[in-house]
C-alpha positions in Angstrom: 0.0 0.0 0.0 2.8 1.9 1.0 4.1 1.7 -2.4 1.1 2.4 -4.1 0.4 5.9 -2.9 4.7 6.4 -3.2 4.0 5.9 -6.7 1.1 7.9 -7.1 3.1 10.8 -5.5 5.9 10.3 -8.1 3.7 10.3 -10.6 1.7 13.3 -9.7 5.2 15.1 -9.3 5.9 14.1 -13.1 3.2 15.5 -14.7 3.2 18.9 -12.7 6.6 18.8 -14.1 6.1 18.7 -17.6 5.6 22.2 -18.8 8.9 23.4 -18.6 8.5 25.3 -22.0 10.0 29.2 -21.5 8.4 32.2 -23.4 10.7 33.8 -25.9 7.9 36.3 -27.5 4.9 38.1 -25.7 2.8 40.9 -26.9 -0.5 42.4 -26.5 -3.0 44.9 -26.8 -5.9 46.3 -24.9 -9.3 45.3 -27.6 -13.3 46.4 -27.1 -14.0 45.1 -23.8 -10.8 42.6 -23.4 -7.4 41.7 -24.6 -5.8 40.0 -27.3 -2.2 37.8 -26.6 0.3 36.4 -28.4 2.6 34.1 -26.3 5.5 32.1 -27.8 7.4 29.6 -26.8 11.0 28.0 -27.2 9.1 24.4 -28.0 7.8 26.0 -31.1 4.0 26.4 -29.9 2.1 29.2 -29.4 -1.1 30.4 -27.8 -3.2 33.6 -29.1 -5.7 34.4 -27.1 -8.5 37.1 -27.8 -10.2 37.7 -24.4 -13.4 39.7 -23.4 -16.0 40.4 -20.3 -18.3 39.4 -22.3 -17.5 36.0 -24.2 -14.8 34.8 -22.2 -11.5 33.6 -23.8 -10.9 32.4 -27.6 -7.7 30.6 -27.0 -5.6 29.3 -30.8 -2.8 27.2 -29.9 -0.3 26.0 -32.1 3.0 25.8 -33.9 5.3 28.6 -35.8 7.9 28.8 -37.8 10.4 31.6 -37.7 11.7 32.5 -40.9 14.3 35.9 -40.6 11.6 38.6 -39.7 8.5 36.8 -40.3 6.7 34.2 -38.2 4.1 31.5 -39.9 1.7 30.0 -37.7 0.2 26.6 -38.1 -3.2 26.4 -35.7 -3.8 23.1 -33.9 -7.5 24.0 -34.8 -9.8 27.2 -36.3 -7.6 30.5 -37.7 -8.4 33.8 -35.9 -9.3 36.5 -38.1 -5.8 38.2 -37.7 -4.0 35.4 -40.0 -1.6 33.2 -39.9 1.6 35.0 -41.0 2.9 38.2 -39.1 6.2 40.2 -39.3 8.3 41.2 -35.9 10.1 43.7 -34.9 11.5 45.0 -31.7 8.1 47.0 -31.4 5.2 45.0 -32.9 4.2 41.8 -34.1 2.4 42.7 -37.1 -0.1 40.2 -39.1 -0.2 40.5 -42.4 -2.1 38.2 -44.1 -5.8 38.1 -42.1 -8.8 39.7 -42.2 -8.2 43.1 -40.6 -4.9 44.2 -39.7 -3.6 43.2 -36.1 -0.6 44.6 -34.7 0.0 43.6 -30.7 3.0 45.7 -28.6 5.9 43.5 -28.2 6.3 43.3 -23.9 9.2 40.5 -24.0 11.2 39.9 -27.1 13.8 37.2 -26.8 14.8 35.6 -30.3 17.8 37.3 -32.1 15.9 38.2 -35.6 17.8 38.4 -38.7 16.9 41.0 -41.3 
């Protein structure tokens, strides 16, 4: 028995573990009634997130692809009306390539982009 709940323990300890990812990129901006985030990570995932008071979170995760300047996203489900390509700079991640141009404020910007 006293095994059993060792293991358990152990195994609880694991999974807490498991997101170890760190955030390279994160940017925002304040929208109608909410927020909308872009978070991205050094495992090549991403989460952007349009939030409101009124409907809650819209949450896109993913994958990306850095190429020099310009960052292509692969969702992991739907596509947000912002697009699926943007351009970064120091400032601004820009999206180019959606239904109405998005541009969020860079707050944390650690990848070394080639121009």
């Amino acid at each position: 028995m006293k095994l059993k709940i060792s293991f358990i323990y152990l195994l609880l300890i694991v999974t807490s573990c498991k997101n170890d990812r760190k955030e390279l990129l994160l940017a925002d901006r304040e929208a109608p009634l909410g927020w909308i985030y872009l978070k991205m990570y050094d495992d090549k995932s991403f989460e952007f997130i349009s939030s409101g008071l009124i409907r809650g979170d819209d949450k896109y995760p993913g994958t990306y692809e850095l190429k020099n300047d310009t960052v292509y996203f692969t969702y992991d489900g739907s596509t947000p009306q912002a697009g699926s390509k943007a351009v970064i700079d120091n400032d601004f991640v820009s999206y180019i390539n959606g239904s109405y141009p998005e541009s969020l404020k860079v707050k944390r910007n650690k990848f070394k982009l080639k121009k």
